[in-house]
C-alpha positions in Angstrom: 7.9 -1.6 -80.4 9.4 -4.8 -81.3 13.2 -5.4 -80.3 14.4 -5.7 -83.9 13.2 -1.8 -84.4 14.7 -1.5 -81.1 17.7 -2.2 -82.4 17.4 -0.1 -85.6 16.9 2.6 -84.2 19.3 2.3 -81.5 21.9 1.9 -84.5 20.5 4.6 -86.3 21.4 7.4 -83.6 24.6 5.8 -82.6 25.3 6.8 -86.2 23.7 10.5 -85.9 25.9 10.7 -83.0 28.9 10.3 -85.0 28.1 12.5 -87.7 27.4 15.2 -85.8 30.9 14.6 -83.8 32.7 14.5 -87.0 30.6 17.7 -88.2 31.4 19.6 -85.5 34.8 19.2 -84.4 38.4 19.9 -85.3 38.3 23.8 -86.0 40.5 26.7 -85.0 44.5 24.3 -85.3 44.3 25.7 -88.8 42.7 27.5 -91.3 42.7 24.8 -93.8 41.4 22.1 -91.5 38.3 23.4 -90.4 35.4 26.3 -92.1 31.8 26.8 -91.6 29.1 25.2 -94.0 26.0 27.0 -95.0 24.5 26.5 -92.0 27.4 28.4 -89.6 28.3 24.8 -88.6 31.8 24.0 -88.3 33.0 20.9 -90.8 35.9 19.1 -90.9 38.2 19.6 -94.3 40.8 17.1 -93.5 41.8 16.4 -97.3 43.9 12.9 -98.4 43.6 9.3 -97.6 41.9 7.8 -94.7 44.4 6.5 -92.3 45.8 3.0 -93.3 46.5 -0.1 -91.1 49.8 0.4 -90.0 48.9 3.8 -89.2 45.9 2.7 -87.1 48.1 0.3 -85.6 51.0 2.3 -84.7 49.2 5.3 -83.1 47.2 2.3 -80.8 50.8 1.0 -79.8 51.6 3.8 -77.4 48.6 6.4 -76.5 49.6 7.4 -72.8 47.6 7.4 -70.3 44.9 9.6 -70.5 43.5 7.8 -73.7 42.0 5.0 -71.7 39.5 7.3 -70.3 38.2 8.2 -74.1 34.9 6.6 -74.5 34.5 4.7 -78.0 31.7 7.1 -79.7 34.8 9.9 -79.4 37.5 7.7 -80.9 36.6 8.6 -84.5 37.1 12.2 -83.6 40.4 11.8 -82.4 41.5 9.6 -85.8 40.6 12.7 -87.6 42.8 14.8 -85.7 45.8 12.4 -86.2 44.6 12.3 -89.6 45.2 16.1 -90.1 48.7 15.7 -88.3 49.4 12.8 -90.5 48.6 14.2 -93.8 48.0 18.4 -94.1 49.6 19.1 -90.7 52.4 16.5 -91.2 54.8 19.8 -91.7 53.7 21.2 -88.4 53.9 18.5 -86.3 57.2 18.0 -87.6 58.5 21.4 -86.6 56.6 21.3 -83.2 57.9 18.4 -82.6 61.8 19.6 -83.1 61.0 22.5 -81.1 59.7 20.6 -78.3 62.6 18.4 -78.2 64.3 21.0 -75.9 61.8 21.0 -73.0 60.1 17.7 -73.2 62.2 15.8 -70.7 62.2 18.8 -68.0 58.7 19.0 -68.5 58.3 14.8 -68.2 60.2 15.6 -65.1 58.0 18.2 -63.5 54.5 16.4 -64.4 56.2 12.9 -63.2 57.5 15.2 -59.9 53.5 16.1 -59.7 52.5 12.6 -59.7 51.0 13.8 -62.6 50.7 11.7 -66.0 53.8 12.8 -68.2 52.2 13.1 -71.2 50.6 16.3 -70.0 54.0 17.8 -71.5 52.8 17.6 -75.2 50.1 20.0 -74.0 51.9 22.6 -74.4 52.6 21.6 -78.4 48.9 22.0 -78.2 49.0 25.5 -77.2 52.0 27.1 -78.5 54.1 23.8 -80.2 56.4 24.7 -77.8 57.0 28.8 -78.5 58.6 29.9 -75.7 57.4 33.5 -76.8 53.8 33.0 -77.9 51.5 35.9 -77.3 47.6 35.5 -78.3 45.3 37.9 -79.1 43.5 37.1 -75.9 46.5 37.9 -74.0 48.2 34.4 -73.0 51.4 34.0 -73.2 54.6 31.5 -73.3 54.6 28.5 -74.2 51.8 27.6 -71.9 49.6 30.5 -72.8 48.4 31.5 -69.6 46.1 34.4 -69.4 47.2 37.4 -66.7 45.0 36.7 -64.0 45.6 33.0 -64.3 49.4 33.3 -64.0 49.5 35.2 -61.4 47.3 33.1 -59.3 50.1 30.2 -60.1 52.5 32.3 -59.5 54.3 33.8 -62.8 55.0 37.1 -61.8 54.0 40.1 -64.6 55.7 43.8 -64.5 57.6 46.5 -65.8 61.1 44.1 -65.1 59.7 40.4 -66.8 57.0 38.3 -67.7 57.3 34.9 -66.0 54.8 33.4 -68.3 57.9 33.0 -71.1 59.9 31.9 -68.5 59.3 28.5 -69.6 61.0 26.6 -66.6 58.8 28.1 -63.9 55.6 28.3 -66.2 55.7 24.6 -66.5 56.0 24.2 -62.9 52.6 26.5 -62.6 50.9 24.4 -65.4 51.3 21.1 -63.5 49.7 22.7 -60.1 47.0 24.4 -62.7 46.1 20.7 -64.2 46.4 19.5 -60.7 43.7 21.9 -59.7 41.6 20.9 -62.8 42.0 17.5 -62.1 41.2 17.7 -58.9 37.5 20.1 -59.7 36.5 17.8 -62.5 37.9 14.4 -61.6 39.0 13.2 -65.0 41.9 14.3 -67.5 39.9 15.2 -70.6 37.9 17.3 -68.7 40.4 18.9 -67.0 42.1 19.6 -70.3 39.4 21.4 -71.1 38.8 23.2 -68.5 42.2 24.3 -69.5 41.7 25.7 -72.3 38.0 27.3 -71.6 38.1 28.0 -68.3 37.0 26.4 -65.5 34.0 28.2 -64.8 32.7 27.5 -68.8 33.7 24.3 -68.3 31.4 23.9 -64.7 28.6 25.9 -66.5 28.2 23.9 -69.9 28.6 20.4 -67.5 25.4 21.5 -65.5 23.5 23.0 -68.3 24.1 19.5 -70.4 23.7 17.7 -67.2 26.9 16.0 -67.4 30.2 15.4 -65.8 32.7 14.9 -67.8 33.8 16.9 -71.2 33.1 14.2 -73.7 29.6 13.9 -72.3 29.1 17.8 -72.7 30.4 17.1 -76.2 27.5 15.0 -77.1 25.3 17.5 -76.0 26.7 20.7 -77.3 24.3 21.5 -79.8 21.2 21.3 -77.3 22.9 23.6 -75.2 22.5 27.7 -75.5 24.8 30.2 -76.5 26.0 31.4 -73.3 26.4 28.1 -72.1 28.1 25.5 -74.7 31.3 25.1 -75.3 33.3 26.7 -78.6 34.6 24.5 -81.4 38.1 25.8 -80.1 37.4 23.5 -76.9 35.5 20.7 -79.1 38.4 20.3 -80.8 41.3 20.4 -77.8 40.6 17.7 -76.0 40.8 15.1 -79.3 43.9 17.5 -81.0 45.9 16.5 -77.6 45.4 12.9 -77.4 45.7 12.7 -81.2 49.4 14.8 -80.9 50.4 12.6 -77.6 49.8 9.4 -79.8 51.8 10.8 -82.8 54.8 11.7 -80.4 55.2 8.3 -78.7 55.1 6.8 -82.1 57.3 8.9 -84.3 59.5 6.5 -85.9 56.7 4.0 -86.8 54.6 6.9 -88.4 57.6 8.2 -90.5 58.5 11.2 -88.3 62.5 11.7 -87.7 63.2 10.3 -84.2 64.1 13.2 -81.3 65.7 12.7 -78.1 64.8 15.0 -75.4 67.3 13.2 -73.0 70.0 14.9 -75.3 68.5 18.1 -75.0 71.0 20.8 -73.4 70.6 21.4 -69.8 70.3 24.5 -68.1 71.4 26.2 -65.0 69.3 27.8 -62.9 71.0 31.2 -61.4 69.2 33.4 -58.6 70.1 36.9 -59.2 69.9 39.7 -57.1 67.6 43.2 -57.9 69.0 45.7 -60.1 71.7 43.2 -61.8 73.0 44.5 -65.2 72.2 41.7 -67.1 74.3 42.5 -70.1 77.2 42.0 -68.4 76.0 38.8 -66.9 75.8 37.5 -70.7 79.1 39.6 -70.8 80.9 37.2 -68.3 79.6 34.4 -69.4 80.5 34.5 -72.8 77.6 35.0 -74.4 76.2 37.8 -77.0 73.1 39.8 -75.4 71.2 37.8 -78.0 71.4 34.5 -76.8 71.3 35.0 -73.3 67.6 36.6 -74.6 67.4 33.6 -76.1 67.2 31.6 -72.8 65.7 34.3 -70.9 62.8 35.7 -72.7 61.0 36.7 -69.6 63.3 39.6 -68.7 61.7 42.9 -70.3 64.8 44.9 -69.7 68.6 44.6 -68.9 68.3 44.8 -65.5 66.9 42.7 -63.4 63.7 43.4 -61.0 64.7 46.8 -58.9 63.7 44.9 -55.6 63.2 41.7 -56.0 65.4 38.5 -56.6 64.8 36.7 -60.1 65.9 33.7 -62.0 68.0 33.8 -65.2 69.0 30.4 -67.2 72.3 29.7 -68.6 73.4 26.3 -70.4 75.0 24.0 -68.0 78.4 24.6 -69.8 78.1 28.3 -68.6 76.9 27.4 -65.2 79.7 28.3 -62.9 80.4 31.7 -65.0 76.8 32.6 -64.2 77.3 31.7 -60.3 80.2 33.2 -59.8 78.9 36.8 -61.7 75.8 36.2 -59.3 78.0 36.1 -56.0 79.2 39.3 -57.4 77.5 41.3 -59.9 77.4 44.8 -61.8 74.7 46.5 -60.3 73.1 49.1 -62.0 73.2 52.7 -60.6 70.2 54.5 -59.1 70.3 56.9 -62.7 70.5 54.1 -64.7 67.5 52.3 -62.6 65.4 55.6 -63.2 65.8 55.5 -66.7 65.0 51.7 -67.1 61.9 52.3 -64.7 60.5 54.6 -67.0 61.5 52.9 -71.0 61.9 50.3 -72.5 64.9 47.6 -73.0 66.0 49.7 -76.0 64.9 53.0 -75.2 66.6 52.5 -71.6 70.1 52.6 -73.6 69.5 56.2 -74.8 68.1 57.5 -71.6 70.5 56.2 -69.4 72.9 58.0 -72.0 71.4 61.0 -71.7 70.9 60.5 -68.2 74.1 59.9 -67.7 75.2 62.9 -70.0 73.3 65.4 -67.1 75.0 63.7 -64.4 78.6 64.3 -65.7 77.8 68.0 -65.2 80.0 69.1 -68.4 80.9 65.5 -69.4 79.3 63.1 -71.6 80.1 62.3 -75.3 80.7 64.5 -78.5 80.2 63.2 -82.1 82.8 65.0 -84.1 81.8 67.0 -87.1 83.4 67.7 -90.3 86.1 70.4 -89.6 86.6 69.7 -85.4 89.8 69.2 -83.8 90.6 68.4 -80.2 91.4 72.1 -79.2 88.0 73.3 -80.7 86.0 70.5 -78.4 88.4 71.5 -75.6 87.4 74.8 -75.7 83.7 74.4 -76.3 83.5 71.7 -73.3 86.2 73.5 -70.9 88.5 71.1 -71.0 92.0 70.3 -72.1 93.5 68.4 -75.2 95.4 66.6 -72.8 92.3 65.6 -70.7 90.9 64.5 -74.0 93.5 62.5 -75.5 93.7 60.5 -72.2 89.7 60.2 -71.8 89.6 59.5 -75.2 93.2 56.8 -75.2 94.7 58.8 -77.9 97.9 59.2 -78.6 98.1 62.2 -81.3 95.4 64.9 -81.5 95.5 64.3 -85.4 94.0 61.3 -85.0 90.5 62.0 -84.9 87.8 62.1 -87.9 84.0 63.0 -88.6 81.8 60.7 -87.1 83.8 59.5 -84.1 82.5 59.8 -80.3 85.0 61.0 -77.9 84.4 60.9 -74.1 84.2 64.2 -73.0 85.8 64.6 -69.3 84.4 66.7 -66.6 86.4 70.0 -65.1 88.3 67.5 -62.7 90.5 64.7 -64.6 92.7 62.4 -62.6 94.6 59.9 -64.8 94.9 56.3 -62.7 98.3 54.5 -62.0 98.9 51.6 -63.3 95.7 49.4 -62.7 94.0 51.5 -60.2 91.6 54.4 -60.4 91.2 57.9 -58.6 88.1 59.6 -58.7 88.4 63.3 -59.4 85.7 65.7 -58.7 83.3 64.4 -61.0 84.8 63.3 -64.4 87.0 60.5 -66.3 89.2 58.5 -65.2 91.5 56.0 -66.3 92.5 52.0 -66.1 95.6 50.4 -67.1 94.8 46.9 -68.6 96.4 44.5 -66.1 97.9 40.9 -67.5 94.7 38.2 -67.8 92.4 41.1 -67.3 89.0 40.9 -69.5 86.0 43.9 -69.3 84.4 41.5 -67.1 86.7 41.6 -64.3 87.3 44.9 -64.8 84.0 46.2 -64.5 83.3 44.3 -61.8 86.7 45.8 -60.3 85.1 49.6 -61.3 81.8 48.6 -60.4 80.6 49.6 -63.9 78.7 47.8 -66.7 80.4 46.3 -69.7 78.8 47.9 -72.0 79.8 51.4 -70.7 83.4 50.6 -70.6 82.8 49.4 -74.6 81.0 52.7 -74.9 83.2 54.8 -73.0 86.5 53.5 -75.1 84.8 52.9 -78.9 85.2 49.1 -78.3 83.2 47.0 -80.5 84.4 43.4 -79.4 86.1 41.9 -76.2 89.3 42.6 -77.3 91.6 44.3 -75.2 95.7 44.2 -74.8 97.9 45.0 -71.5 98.6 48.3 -70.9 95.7 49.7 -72.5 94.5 52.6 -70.8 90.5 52.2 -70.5 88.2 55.5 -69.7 86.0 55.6 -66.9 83.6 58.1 -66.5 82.2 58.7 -63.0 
């Protein structure tokens, strides 16, 4: 064979190998990128123009790290993935990239804390783009996606009280140590990546059955390799999709992508709480609707805390020394209350505890008046006295009652408190006197009742509250 066809040839599968790389990647980050030919091979659908100069040129500026270990037969590949970002997926890197401006600097932090490269934080846009609530049909989760058995290994744990795999702050923390690990198996970042995403052991299998020992040299290979052994498109595709995202998001402004700042990104607090803390009420005395304290908190499955166990819960900073000073002293939830939460749901545990709490108050509990009731009627049917229901109930006049409203119903024994104090009778409602710069927070934490009981007990929709009101408690 004479050198010239040498060289021929030598050209000739240098260009096989990159058509089979461009056939065969970039499937699975969306429907209209990727679809199978007539063959059942994967092709790339990446519509509009190629990439221009400037665009070449920008995304070279600032790659990170981990792009020095792509060899050049791969780099096409990863041009068509910035291509799809640039062009079809130009809408979704855009809100990805928005989303991850909230976590991107703790995360920085973290992987830098690791001695870990920091561009390992856009991984996650990779795997969730940043959805602190992401659930696959596999069964990851957060914004990290880590399968059960994975997360618990790393620590996130998983139960009837929370899911630290959306507990973004500590899921990050368990990704680092996870890459770590990889890293530390495979001995190079792409392959470690992904390992990530397939799995260690595929990724150890396909690398002996190719014969290989590094992702991109499995890559090359895939298509010799048998069913069992190579790896999906899915993991084809990761590897090039990450280092194609990491060079979009250190060049933003140059590709035409608004500028974040993840240094401006509101910080948290981290608050330890202790077991069977009504977390309602910790929004409660922090100022915050039930809502967005789930905002910050998704991990918690309930609203209470573990029943044994201490947790984490995350305010913003500005809400910081509310949250520590509820968690030096907190509402804890009763044993009933516990019981029913054990046993239902966040919003199933409202109405069992209700009920539960109905049973406990022997004839107490609530009544919903209907059409034709008056005060002596429900006295009589709950034996009781109008008296002991206009003060459970803080009415003044017995006429001023209608269809449709909930009254507190006392038990046999009624004590009405002094002035900003409470008695406990034998088993029913009480009373509070609203003291000057009292709020519900401080005055369930004086009761040792929730805040949202007192709001149930008294028909209060908001916060409000005025001196000298007198607030039922039911024990």
């Amino acid at each position: 064979m004479t050198r010239a066809s040498s060289i021929v040839k030598s050209e000739l599968f240098r260009v096989l190998v990159l058509c089979f790389l461009v056939s065969t990647l970039c499937a699975g980050c969306s429907s209209k990128q990727a679809g199978l030919d007539a063959s059942g091979s994967l092709s790339l659908n990446v519509k509009g123009a190629p990439l221009s100069d400037s665009e070449k040129a920008s995304l070279a500026k600032n790659r990170g790290k981990i792009a020095r270990q792509v060899p050049a037969y791969a780099e096409p590949v990863v041009e068509q993935q910035s291509k799809y970002f640039l062009r079809g997926g130009r809408k979704t890197m855009e809100v990805t990239s928005k989303r991850a401006e909230n976590y991107l600097a703790y995360a920085r932090g973290v992987f830098r804390s690791h001695g870990l490269p920091e561009e390992l934080a856009y991984l996650a846009m990779v795997e969730s783009g940043y959805n602190t609530r992401a659930r696959s049909r596999a069964g990851a989760a957060g914004a990290w996606q880590f399968m059960p058995y994975t997360g618990m290994k790393f620590g996130l744990a998983q139960d009837k009280w929370q899911d630290e795999r959306l507990d973004i702050y500590h899921a990050t923390d368990s990704a680092a140590r996870y890459l770590k690990k990889l890293h530390d198996d495979f001995g190079d970042w792409p392959t470690a990546i992904a390992a990530y995403n397939a799995g260690e052991g595929k990724m150890s299998r396909a690398c002996e059955a190719a014969g290989e020992r590094t992702f991109f040299g499995v890559m090359r290979k895939n298509d010799r390799l048998d069913e069992k052994t190579r790896l999906k498109a899915e993991t084809l595709q990761y590897v090039p999709r990450f280092l194609a995202v990491t060079a979009i998001m250190e060049n933003l402004p140059e590709l035409g992508f608004e500028e974040i700042h993840p240094e401006r990104a509101a910080r948290m607090t981290k608050v330890r709480i202790r077991p069977r803390t009504n977390l309602k009420a910790m929004a409660s005395a922090c100022g915050m609707s039930w809502g967005e304290f789930q905002t910050y908190n998704p991990h918690f499955k309930r609203s209470v805390s573990h029943a044994s166990q201490h947790t984490n819960a995350y305010v913003p900073e500005s809400r910081g020394a509310m949250a520590m000073a509820y968690a030096r002293n907190p509402v804890s939830v009763s044993t009933v209350m516990l019981a029913s939460a054990e046993t239902t749901g966040t919003g199933k545990a409202a109405r069992a505890s209700g009920s539960a709490k109905k049973a406990a108050y022997g004839r107490g509990g609530t009544y919903t008046l209907r059409p034709g009731d008056t005060l002596t009627r429900v006295a009589r049917k709950y034996n009781t006295s109008v008296q002991a229901l206009l003060a459970a109930n803080n009415l003044r006049d017995a006429n001023s009652i209608h269809a449709g409203q909930t009254l507190a119903i006392p038990g046999r024994a009624t004590t009405v408190a002094q002035a900003g104090s409470t008695r406990t009778g034998k088993g029913g409602v009480n009373t509070y006197r609203v003291q000057p710069r009292d709020n519900l927070w401080q005055i369930s934490r004086k009761l040792n009742v929730s805040v949202d009981d007192l709001k149930r007990w008294n028909n209060l929709r908001g916060q409000d509250i005025h001196v000298g009101q007198r607030l039922v408690v039911m024990r």
